[in-house]
N, C-alpha and C positions, 0 to 999 in steps of 0.2 A: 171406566177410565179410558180403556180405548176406543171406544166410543165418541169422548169428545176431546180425543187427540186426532181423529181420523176429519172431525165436523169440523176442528180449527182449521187443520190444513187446507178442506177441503174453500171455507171459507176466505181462505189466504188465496190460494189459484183463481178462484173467480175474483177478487180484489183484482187481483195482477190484471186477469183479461180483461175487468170491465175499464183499466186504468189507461187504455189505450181508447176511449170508447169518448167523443163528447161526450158532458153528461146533462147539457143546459142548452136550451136554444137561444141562439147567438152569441154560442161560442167561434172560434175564428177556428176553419179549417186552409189548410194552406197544400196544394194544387202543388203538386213532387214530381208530377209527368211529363215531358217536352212540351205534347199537346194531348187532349181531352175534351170532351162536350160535357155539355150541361143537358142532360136527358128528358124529352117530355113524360117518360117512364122509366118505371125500372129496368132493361134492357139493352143489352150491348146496343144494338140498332136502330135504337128508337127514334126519332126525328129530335136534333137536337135542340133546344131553346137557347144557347150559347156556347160560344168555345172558348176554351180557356186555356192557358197556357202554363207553363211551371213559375211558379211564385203568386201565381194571385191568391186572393184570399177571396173566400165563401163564408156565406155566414149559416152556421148547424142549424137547422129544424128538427130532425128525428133522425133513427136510424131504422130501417126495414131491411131487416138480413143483411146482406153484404149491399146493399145501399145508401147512402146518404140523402135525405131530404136534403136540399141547401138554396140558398142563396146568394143571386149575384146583382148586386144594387137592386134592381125591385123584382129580377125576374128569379123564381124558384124553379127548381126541375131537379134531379137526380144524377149524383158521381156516385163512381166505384169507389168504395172505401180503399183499393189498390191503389188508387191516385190521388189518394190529398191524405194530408198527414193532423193531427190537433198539436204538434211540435211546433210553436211557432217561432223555436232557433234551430228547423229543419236544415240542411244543409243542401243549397240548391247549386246547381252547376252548370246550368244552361242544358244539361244533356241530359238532362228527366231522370236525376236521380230519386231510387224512390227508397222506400224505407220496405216492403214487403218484396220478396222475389220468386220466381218462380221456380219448380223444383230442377229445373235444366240448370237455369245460372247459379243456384246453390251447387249444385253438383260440379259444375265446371269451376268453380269459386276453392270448394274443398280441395280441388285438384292441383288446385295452384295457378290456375289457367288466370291471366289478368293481361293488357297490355304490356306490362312489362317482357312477361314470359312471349306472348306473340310476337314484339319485337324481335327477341332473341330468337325466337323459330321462325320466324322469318329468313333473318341475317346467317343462321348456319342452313336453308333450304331454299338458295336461290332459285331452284329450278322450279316451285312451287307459287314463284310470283304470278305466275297468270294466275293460277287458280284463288289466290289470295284477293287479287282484282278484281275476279268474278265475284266473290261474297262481298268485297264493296258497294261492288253497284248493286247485288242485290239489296244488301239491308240501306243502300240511299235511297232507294225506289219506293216511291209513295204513291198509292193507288187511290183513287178518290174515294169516299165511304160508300156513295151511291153506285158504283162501280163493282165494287165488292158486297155487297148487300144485293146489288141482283144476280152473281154469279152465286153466291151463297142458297137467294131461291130459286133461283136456275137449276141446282143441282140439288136442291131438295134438302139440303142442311141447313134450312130457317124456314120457319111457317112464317107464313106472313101474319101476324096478329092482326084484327080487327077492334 
């Protein structure tokens, strides 16, 4: 008996994960990131085959680990399953809202930390406005992929694949 109360549940937990998973090719994936590439590989760096923006829609092929097979009108190539959602009343914002996060902004999330609260540490921390200005410009700062992919194998944290 406990045996297959343990098999049900266990059954139940993989429902749930695979329930977030296309399960059919050409199903609608829908693109929750600012901006994104369409990858000739599986690979953060890969030479892209498109780029895409937060709301378009891809059409599911497979999934390979944390990647999506997909398509985009005829051309195929590969997204981070981080960046496109099978939600298709995802909830987009123009500012790449995504649906998965990373363990920083959970943790900063739990804390309570949101714009709101920034506002108000702001406004009781005026003497902190410079340095508030300086993390603006950094997080507006956008470095080109090809820019960053060769200071990556510059410094020896990417092999160049072949």
């Amino acid at each position: 008996m406990h045996f297959c109360t343990r098999a049900l549940g266990l059954c139940a937990i993989l429902s749930l994960l695979a329930a977030d998973v296309p399960q059919n090719p050409g199903d609608p994936l829908i693109v929750t990131r600012k901006t994104t590439k369409l990858r000739a590989q599986k690979r953060s760096f890969a030479p892209a085959v498109a780029d895409l923006k937060e709301g378009d829609q891809l059409e599911f092929v497979a999934k390979d680990g944390a990647w999506f097979s997909a398509k985009l009108a005829k051309v195929t190539g590969f997204v981070h399953e981080t960046d496109v959602s099978k939600n298709k009343d995802v909830r987009l914002s123009g500012q790449g809202v995504r649906e998965t996060y990373s363990t920083s902004e959970t943790s900063a999330a739990r804390k309570g930390f949101n714009p709101q609260v920034e506002k108000s540490y702001r406004a009781s921390n005026p003497n902190l406005e410079q340095a508030f200005a300086l993390v603006d410009t950094l997080q507006a700062r956008e470095v080109p992929e090809a820019e960053l992919r060769a200071f990556l194998v510059a410094g020896k944290l990417l092999r160049e694949e072949r």
